[in-house]
KEGUGU-956180 format. One record per residue (C-alpha): residue number from 1; residue in one letter; x negated, y, z negated. Coordinates in Angstrom, 3 decimals, decimal comma, always signed. Layout:
N
(NUM 'A' (X Y Z))
...
***
This chain:
499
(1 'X' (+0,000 +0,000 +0,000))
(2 'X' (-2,711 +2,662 -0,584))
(3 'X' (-3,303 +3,496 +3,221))
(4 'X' (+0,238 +4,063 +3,827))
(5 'X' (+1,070 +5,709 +0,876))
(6 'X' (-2,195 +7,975 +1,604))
(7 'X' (-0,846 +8,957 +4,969))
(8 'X' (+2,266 +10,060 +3,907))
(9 'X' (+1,158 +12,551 +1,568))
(10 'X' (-1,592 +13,602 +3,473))
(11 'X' (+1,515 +14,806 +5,880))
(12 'X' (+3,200 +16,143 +3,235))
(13 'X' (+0,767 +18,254 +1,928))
(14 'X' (-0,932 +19,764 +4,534))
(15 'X' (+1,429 +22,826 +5,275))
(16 'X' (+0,917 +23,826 +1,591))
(17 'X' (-2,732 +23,859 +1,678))
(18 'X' (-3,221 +27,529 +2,484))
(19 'X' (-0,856 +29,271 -0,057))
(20 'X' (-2,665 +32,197 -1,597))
(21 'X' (-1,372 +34,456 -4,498))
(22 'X' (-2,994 +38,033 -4,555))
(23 'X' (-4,582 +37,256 -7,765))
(24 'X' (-6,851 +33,912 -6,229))
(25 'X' (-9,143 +35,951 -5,362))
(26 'X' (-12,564 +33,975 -3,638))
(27 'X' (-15,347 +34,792 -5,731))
(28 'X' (-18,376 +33,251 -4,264))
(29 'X' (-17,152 +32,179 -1,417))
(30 'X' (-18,626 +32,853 +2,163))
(31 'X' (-16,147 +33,854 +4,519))
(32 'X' (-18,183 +32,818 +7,622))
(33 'X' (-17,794 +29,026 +6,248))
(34 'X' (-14,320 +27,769 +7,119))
(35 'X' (-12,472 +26,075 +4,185))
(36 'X' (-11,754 +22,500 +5,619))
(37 'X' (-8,456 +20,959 +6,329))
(38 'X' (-7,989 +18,473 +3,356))
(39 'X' (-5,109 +18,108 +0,919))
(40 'X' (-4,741 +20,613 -1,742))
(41 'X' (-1,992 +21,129 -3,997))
(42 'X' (-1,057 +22,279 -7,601))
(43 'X' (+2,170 +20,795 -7,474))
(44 'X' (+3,245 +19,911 -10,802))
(45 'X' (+5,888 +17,091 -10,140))
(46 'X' (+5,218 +13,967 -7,807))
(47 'X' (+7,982 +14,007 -4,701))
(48 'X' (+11,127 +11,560 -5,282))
(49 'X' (+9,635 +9,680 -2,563))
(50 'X' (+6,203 +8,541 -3,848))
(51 'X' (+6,484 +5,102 -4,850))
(52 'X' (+6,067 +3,974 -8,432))
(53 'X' (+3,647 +1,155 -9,075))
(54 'X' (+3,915 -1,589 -11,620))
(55 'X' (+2,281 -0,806 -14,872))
(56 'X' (-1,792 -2,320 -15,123))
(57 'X' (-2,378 -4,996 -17,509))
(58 'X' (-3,529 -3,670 -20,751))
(59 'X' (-7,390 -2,832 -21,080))
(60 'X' (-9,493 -3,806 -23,925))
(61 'X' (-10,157 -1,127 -26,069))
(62 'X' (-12,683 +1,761 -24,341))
(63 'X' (-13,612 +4,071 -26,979))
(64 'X' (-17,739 +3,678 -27,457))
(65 'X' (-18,568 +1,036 -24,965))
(66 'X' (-20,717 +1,668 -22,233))
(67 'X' (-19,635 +2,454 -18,984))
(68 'X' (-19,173 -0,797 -16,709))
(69 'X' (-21,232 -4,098 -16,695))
(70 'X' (-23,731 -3,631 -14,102))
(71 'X' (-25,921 -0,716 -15,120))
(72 'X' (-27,250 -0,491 -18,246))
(73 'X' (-27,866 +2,556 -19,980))
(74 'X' (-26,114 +6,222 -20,808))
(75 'X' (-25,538 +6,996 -17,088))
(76 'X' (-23,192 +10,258 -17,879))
(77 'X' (-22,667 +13,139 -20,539))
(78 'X' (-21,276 +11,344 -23,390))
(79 'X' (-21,756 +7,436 -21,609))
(80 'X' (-18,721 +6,501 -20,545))
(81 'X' (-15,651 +7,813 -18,453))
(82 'X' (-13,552 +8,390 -21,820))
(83 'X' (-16,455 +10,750 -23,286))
(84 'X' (-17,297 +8,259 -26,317))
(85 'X' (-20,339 +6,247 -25,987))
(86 'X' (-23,613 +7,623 -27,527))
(87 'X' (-26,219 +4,788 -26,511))
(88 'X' (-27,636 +1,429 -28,174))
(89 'X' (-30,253 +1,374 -30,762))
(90 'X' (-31,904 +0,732 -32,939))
(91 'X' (-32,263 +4,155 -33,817))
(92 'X' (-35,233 +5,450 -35,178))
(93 'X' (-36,089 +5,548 -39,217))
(94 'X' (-39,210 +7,096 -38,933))
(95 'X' (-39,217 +8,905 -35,690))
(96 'X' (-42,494 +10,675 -34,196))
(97 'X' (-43,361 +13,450 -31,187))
(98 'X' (-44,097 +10,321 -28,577))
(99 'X' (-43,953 +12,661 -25,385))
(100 'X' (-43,134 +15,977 -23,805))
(101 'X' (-42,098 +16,518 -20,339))
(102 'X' (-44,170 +18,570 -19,108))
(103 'X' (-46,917 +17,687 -20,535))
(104 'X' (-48,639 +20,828 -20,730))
(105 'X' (-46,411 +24,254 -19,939))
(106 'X' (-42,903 +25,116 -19,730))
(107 'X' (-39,781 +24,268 -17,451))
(108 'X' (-39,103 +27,980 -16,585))
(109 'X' (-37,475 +30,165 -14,052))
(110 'X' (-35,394 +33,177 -13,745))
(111 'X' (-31,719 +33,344 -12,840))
(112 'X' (-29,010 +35,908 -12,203))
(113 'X' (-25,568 +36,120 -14,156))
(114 'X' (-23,503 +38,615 -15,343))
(115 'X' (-25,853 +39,814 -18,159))
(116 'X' (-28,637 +40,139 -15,246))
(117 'X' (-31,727 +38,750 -14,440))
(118 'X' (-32,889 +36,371 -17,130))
(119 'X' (-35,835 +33,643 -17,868))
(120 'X' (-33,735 +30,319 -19,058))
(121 'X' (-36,308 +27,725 -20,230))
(122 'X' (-36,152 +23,855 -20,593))
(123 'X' (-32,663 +22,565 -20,701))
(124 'X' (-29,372 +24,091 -22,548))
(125 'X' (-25,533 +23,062 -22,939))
(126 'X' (-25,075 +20,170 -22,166))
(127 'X' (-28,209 +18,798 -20,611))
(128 'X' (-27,804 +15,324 -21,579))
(129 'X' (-30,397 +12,993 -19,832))
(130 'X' (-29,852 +9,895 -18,321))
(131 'X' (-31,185 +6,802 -19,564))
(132 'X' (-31,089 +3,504 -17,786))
(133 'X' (-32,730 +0,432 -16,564))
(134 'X' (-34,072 -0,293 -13,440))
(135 'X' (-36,678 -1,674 -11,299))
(136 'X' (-37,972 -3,696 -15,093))
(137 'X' (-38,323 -0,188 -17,107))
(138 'X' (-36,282 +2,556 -18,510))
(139 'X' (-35,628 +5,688 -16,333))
(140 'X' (-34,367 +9,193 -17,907))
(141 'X' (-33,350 +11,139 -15,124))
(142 'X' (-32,227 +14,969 -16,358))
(143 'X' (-31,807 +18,297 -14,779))
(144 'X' (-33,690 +21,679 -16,347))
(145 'X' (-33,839 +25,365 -16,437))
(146 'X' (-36,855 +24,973 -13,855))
(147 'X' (-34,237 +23,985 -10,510))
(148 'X' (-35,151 +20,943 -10,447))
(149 'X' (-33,830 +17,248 -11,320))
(150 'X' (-36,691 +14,951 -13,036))
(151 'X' (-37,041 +11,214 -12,607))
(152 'X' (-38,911 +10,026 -16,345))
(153 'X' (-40,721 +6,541 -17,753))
(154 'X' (-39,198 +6,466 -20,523))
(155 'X' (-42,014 +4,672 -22,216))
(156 'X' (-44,448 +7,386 -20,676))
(157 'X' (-42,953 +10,309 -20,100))
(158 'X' (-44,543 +10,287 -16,277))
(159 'X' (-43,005 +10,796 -13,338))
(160 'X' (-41,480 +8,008 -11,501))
(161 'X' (-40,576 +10,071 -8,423))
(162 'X' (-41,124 +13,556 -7,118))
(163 'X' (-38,863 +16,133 -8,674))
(164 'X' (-35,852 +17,624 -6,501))
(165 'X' (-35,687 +20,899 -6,293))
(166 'X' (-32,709 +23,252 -6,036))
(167 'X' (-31,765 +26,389 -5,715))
(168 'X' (-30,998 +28,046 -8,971))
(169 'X' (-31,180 +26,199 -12,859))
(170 'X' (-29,645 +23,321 -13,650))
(171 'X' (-26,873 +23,849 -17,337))
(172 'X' (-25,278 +19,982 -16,925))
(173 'X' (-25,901 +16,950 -17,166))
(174 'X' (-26,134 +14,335 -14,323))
(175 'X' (-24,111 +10,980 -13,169))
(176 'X' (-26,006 +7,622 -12,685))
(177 'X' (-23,828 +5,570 -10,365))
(178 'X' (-22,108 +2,931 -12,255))
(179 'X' (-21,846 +0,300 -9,613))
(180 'X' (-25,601 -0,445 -9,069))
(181 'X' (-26,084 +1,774 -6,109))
(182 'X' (-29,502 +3,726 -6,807))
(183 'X' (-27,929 +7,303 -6,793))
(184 'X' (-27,788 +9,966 -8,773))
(185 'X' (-25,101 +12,720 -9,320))
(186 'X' (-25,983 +16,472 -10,497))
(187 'X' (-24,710 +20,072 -9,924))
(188 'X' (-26,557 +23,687 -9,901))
(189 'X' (-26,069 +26,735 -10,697))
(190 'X' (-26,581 +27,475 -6,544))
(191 'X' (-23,227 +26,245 -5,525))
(192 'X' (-24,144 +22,774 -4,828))
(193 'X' (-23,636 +19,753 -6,256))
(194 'X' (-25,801 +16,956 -4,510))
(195 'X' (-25,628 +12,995 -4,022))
(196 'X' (-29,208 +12,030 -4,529))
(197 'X' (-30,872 +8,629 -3,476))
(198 'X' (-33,872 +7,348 -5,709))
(199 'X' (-34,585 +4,306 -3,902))
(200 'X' (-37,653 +3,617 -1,295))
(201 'X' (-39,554 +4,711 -3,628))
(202 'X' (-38,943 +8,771 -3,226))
(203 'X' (-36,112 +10,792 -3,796))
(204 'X' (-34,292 +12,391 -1,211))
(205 'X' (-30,642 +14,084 -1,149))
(206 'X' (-28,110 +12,873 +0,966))
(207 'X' (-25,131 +15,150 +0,936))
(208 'X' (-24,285 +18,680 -0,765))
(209 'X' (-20,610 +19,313 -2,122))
(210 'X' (-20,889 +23,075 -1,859))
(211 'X' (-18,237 +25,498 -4,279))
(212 'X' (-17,320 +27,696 -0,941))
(213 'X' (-15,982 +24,832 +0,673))
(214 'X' (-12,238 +25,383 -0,633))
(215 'X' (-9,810 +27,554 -0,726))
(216 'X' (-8,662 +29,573 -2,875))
(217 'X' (-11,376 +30,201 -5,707))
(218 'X' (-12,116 +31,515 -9,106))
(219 'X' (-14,899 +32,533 -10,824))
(220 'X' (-18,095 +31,602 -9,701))
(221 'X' (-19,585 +28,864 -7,799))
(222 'X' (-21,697 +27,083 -11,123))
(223 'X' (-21,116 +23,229 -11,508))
(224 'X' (-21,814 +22,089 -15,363))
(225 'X' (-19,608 +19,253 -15,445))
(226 'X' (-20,895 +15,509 -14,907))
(227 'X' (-19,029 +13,609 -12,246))
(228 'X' (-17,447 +10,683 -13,024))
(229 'X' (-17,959 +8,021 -10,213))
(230 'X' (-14,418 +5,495 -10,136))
(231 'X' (-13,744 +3,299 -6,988))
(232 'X' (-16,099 +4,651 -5,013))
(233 'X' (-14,404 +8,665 -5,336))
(234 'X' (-16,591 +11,248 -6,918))
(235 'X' (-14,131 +13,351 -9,288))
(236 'X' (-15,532 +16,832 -10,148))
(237 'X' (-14,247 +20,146 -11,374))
(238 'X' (-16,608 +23,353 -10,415))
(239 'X' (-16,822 +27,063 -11,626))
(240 'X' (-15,049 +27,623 -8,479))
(241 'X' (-12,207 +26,742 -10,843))
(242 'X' (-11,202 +23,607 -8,329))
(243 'X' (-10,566 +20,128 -9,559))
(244 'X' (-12,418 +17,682 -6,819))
(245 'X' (-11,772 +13,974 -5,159))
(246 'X' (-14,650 +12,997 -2,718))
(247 'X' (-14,616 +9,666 -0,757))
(248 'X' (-18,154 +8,229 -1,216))
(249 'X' (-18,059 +5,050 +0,827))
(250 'X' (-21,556 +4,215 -0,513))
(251 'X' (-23,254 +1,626 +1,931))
(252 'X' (-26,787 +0,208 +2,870))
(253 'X' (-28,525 +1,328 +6,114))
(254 'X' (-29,958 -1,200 +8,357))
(255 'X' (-33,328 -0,371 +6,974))
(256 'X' (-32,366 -1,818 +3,395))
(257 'X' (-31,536 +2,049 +2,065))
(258 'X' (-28,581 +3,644 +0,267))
(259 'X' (-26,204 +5,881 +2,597))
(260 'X' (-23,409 +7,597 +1,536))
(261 'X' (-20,553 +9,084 +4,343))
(262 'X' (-18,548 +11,408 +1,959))
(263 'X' (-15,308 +12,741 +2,545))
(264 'X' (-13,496 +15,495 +0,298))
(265 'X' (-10,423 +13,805 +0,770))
(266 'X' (-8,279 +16,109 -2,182))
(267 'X' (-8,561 +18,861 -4,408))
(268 'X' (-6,609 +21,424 -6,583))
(269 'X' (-6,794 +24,607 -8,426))
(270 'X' (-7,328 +24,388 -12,064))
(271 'X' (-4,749 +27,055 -12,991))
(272 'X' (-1,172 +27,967 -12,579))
(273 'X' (+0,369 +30,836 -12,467))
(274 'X' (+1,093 +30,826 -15,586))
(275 'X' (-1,816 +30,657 -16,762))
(276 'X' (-3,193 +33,831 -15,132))
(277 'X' (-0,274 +35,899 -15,896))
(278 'X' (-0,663 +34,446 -20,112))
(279 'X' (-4,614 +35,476 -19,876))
(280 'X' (-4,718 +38,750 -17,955))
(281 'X' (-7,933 +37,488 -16,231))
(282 'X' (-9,561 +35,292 -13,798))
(283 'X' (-11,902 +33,131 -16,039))
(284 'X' (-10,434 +30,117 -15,110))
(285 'X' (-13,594 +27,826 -14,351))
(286 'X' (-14,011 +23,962 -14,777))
(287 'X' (-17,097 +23,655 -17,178))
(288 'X' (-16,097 +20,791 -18,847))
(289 'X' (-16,945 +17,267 -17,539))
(290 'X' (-13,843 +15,579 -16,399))
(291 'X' (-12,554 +12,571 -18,596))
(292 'X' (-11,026 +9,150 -16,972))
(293 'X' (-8,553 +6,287 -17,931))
(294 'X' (-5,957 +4,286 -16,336))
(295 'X' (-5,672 +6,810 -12,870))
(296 'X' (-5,198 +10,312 -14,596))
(297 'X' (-8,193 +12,747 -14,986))
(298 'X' (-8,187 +14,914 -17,983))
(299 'X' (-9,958 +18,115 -18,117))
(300 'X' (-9,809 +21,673 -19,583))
(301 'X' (-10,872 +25,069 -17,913))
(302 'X' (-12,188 +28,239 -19,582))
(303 'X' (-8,448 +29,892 -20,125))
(304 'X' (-7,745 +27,047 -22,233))
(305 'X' (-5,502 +24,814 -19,995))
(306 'X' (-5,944 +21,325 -20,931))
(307 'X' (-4,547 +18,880 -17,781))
(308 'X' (-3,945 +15,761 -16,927))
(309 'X' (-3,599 +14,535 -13,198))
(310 'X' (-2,203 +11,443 -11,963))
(311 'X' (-4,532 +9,969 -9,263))
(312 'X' (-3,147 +6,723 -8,983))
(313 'X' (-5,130 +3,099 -9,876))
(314 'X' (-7,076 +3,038 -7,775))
(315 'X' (-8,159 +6,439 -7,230))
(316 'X' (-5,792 +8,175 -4,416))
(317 'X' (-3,315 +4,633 -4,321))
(318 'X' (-0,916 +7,753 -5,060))
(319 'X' (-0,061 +11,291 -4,256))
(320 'X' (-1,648 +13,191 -7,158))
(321 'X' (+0,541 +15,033 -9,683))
(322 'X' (+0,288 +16,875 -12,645))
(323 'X' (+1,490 +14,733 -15,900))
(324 'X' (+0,664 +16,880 -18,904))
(325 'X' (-0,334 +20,497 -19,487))
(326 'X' (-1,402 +22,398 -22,380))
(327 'X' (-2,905 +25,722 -23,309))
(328 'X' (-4,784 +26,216 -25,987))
(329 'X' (-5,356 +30,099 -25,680))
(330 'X' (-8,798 +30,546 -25,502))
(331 'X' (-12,005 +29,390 -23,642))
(332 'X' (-12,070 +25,522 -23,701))
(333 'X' (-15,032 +24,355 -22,088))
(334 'X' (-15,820 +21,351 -24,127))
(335 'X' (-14,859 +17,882 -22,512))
(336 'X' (-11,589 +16,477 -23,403))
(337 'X' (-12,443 +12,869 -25,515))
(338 'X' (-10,063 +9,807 -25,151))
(339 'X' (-8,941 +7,921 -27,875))
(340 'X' (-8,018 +4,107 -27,558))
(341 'X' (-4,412 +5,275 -29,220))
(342 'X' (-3,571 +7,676 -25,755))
(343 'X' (-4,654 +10,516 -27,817))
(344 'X' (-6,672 +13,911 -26,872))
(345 'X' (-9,345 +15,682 -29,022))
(346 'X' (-9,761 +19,250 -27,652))
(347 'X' (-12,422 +21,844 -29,073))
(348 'X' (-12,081 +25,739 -27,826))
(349 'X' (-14,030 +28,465 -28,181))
(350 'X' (-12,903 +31,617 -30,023))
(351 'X' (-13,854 +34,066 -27,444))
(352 'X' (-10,397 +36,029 -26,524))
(353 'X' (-8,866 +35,951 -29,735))
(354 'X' (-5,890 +35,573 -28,602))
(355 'X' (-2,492 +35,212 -30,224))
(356 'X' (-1,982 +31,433 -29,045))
(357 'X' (-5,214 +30,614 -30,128))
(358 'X' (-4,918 +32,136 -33,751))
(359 'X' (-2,077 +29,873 -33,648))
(360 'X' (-3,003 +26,830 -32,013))
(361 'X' (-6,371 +26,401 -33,630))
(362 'X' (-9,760 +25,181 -32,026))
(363 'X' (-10,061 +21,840 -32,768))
(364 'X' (-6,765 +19,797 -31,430))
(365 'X' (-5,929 +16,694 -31,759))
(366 'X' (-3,126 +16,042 -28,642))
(367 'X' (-0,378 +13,054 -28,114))
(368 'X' (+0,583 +13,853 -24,560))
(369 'X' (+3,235 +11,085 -24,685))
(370 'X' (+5,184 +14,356 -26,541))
(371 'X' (+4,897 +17,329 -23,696))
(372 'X' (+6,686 +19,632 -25,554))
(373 'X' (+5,256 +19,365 -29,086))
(374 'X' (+1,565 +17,677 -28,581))
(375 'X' (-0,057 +19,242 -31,141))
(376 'X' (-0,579 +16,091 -34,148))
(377 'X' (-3,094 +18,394 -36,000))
(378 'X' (-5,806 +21,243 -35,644))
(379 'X' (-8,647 +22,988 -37,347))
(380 'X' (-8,688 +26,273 -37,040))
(381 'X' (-12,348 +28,034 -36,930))
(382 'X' (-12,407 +32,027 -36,099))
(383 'X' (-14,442 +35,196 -36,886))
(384 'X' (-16,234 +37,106 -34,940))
(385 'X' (-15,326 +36,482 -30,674))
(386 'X' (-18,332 +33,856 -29,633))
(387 'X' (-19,584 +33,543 -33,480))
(388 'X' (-16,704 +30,871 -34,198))
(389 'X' (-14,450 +27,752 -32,417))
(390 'X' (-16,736 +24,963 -30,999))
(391 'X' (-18,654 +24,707 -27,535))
(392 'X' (-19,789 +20,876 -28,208))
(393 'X' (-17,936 +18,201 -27,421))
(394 'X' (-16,375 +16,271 -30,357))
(395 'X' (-17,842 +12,556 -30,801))
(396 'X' (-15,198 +9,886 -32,674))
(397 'X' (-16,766 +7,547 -34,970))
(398 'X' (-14,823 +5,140 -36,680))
(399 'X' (-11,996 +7,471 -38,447))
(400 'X' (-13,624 +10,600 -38,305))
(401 'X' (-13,706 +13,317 -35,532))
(402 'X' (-17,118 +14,832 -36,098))
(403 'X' (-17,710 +18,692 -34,683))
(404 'X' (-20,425 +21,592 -34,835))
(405 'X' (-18,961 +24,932 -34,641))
(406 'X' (-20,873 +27,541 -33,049))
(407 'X' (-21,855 +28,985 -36,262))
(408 'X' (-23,412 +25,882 -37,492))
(409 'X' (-20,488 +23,774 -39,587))
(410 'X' (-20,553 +20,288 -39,072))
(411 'X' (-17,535 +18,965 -39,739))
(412 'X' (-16,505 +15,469 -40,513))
(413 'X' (-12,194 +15,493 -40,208))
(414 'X' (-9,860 +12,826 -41,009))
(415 'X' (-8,678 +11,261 -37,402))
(416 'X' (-5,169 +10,440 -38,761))
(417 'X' (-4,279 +13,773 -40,838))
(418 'X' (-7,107 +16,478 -39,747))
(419 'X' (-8,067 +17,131 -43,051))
(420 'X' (-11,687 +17,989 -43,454))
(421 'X' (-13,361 +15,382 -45,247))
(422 'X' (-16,627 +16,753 -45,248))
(423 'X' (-19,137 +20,005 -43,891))
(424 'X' (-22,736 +20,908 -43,525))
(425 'X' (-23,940 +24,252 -42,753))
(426 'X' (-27,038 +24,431 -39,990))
(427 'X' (-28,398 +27,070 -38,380))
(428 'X' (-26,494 +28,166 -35,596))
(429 'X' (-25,461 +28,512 -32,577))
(430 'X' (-24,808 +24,989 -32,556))
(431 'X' (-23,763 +23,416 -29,193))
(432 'X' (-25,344 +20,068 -29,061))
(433 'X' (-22,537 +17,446 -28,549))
(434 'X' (-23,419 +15,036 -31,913))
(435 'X' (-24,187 +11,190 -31,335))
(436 'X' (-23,439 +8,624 -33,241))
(437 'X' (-25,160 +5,134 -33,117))
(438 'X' (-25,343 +1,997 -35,319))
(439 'X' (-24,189 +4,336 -38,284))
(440 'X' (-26,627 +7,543 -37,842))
(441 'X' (-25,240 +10,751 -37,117))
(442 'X' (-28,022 +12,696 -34,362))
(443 'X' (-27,146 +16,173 -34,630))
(444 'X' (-29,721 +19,493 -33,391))
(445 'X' (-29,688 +22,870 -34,733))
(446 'X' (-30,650 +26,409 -33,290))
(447 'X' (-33,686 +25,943 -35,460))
(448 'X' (-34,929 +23,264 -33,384))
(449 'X' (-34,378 +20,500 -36,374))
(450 'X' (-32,867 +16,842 -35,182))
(451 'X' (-31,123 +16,191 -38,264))
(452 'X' (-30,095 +12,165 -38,781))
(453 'X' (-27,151 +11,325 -41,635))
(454 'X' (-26,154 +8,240 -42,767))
(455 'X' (-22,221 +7,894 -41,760))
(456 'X' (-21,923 +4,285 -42,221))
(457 'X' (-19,382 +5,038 -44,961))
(458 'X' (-17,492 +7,475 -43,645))
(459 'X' (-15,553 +8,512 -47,222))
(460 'X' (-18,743 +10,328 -48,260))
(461 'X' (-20,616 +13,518 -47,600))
(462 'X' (-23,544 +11,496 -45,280))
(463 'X' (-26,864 +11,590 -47,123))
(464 'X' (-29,675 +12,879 -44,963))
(465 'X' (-31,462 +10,176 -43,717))
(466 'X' (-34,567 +12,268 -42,003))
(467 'X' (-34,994 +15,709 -39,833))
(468 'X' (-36,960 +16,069 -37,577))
(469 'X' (-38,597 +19,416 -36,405))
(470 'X' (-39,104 +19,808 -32,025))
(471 'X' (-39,157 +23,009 -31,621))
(472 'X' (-36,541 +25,115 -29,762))
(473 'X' (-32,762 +25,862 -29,855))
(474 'X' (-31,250 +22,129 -29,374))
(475 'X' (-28,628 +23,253 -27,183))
(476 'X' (-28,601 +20,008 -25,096))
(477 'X' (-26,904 +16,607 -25,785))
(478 'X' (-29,355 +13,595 -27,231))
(479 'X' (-29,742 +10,326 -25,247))
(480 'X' (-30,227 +7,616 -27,590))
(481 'X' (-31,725 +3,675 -26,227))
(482 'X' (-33,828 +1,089 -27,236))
(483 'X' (-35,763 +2,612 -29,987))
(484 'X' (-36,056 +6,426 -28,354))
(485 'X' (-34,614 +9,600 -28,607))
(486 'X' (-34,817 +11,718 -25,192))
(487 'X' (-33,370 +15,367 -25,162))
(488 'X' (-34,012 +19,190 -24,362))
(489 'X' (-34,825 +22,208 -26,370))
(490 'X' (-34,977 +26,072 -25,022))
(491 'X' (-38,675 +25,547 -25,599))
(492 'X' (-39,077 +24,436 -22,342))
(493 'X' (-40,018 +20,513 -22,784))
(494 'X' (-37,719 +17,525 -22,817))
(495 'X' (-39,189 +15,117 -25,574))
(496 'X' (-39,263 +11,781 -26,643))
(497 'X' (-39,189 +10,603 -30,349))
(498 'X' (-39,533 +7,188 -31,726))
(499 'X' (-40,613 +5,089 -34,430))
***
């Protein structure tokens, strides 16, 4: 049924592609590049036509297991396509300074934003690296402020294969490909985001999925969010403020080589109307990395809309339609975590102050089988705009939600009632997503500390079980396997640390 069922709402939608409210304005875009004719809609109701599929069996439970059986290793932000696994251990007890990358100097280069030309240096929010096996040996594979993507030993800290370079720095993190094929996913702050091959020994890119390629846009043309990779579609949302469905069909060449022959086969706005009319502005972009289960895609934008699109299982077996939508008032750029009960966490930012927000809270805890009344609890966290709510991701562990606000609060909350069962005050900003594995709580501060707590029992304030100075704002997202700890600092160097 999926090629028919394709067709027909490929039909339907293509005379509502080009709709354009005065407000969608094109930031970024180039108006000498054509937008191309493929299926875009931000329709928020399926037709009465599409046909309904039987319900999938039920799944074993998702929530911190790693991503698919045939790759091993953390081969996304947060490991899997529900934003919950951390990595294996064991995790170090008495972790040392093994290796920097570089080895001698900085990952540095100067880039232009709104607050004007600035040097960013070694890897920021999220900047989670990679880690995986291949070829017999570990590979971390990361992006950095330097505009370029880096190809690690893991054991070494050398290069494996020559670095590739892009136009402008690198915020996210990248996508290993799930299903074995030796590619790698990653975005850049110069409008691209690129399919790159790392086998025959060099790495080479194969295809460029640039931000002025739709129509309409919003915002810039940045790409921070990790891809998720699900029968064989790339799902993305940019800064353009576009969600995005690209046909892969990965293959091998003749000569034993990966290929890829992508199609962008669907995309959408990430606002409403709605939406722009409740904010009063067009900061509307897609930071957060897009979150997967069962054929809908959740994600969240930067006015706060948290979404969840029906894609069908498997991905485009149906037309795609909008099945929940939520706003939560302010800045939400934080990925959207699944629970193995259907149930949303959601951290915002406190940035607008707005009136919803005050209301709402920052950090949400959603049951979108109740549209109208989602909310089962929050945590509210404002001061001063950008000095309060949460930029990290939340990470689940057991019953707890555990979250750093900006300011530097750690909190441990109750999953069932959202009651705070216990804080810690580091030195902020703190945007580092925290990790959890075997028990031990990883979480960086602005100090450039890795702090590890105990949170085997998770009734108790966690005792400190080491820290661990590296030097430079830990803005990124640890990667924790096999007896190392990879990640970033604004320092300039991405380390390793192990026993």
């Amino acid at each position: 049924m999926r090629g028919p069922v394709l067709l027909v709402f490929v039909a339907l939608l293509g005379a509502a592609c080009s709709a354009r409210s005065p407000a969608q304005s094109a930031a970024g875009a180039e108006e000498d590049e054509p937008a191309p004719t493929t299926v875009t809609t931000a329709a928020a109701e399926p037709p009465a036509t599409t046909t309904t599929k039987p319900a999938p069996p039920p799944q074993p439970p998702r929530e911190g297991t790693p991503w698919g059986d045939t790759v091993d290793g953390i081969l996304t932000f947060r490991g899997n396509p529900t934003r919950t696994y951390y990595g294996a251990g064991p995790v170090p007890g008495a972790p040392q300074l093994r290796w920097k990358f570089p080895s001698s100097g900085s990952m540095c280069s100067i880039s232009h934003d709104p607050a004007g030309d600035r040097e960013w240096c070694g890897t920021g929010w999220t900047g989670q690296p990679a880690m995986f096996e291949r070829d017999g040996r570990t590979w971390v594979v990361f992006g950095a402020y330097d505009r370029a993507v880096h190809f690690v030993d893991a054991a070494t800290g050398a290069r494996i294969l020559d670095d590739v370079p892009t136009g402008d720095i690198i915020k996210g993190s990248v996508t290993v490909d799930p299903d074995g094929f030796p590619l790698v996913y990653s975005g850049s702050r110069d409008g691209r985001y690129r399919v790159i091959a790392i086998d025959g020994g060099r790495s080479r890119v194969l295809w460029e999925l640039r931000a002025n390629a739709v129509r309409p846009t919003l915002w810039n043309n940045d790409w921070d969010g990790a891809a998720l990779i699900v029968d064989d579609h790339l799902i993305e949302g940019g800064e353009n403020s576009q969600l995005h469905v690209v046909k892969l069909n990965r293959a091998y060449g003749p000569d034993g080589l990966v290929t890829v022959a992508p199609e962008l086969v669907w995309h959408t706005p990430g606002w409403d109307d709605e939406l722009l009319r409740d904010l009063r502005d067009e900061n509307v972009s897609i930071e957060s990395s897009v979150a997967w289960r069962d054929g809908t895609v959740w994600f969240t934008n930067s006015g706060g809309l948290v979404q969840g699109w029906r894609l069908g299982d498997p991905v485009m077996s149906e037309m795609p339609h909008r099945v929940f939508r939520f706003w939560a008032g302010d800045d939400t750029d934080a990925s959207v975590v699944l629970g193995d009960a259907g149930d949303l966490y959601v951290a915002a930012e406190w940035d607008r102050g707005t009136p919803r927000a005050a209301e709402v809270g920052q950090l949400v805890r959603l049951d979108p089988s109740r549209p109208d009344a989602p909310i089962v609890w929050s945590v509210h966290d404002q001061g001063e705009p950008e000095e309060a709510g949460f930029w990290a991701t939340p990470a689940l562990w057991k019953d707890l939600v555990i979250a750093p606000t900006t300011s530097g609060r750690l909190l441990g909350v109750d999953r069932v009632t959202g009651a705070i069962r216990w804080e810690k005050d580091l030195f902020g900003p703190v945007w580092q997503s925290p990790v959890v594995v075997d028990g031990v709580l990883l979480q960086g501060d602005c100090l450039g500390t890795l702090h590890a707590y105990d949170v085997h029992d998770t009734t108790v304030d966690p005792p400190e079980l080491w820290s661990l100075p590296i030097g430079g704002c830990i803005e990124s997202t640890p990667s924790v396997w096999g007896g190392r700890i990879v990640v970033g600092t604004r320092a300039g160097q991405v380390v390793m640390v192990a026993d």
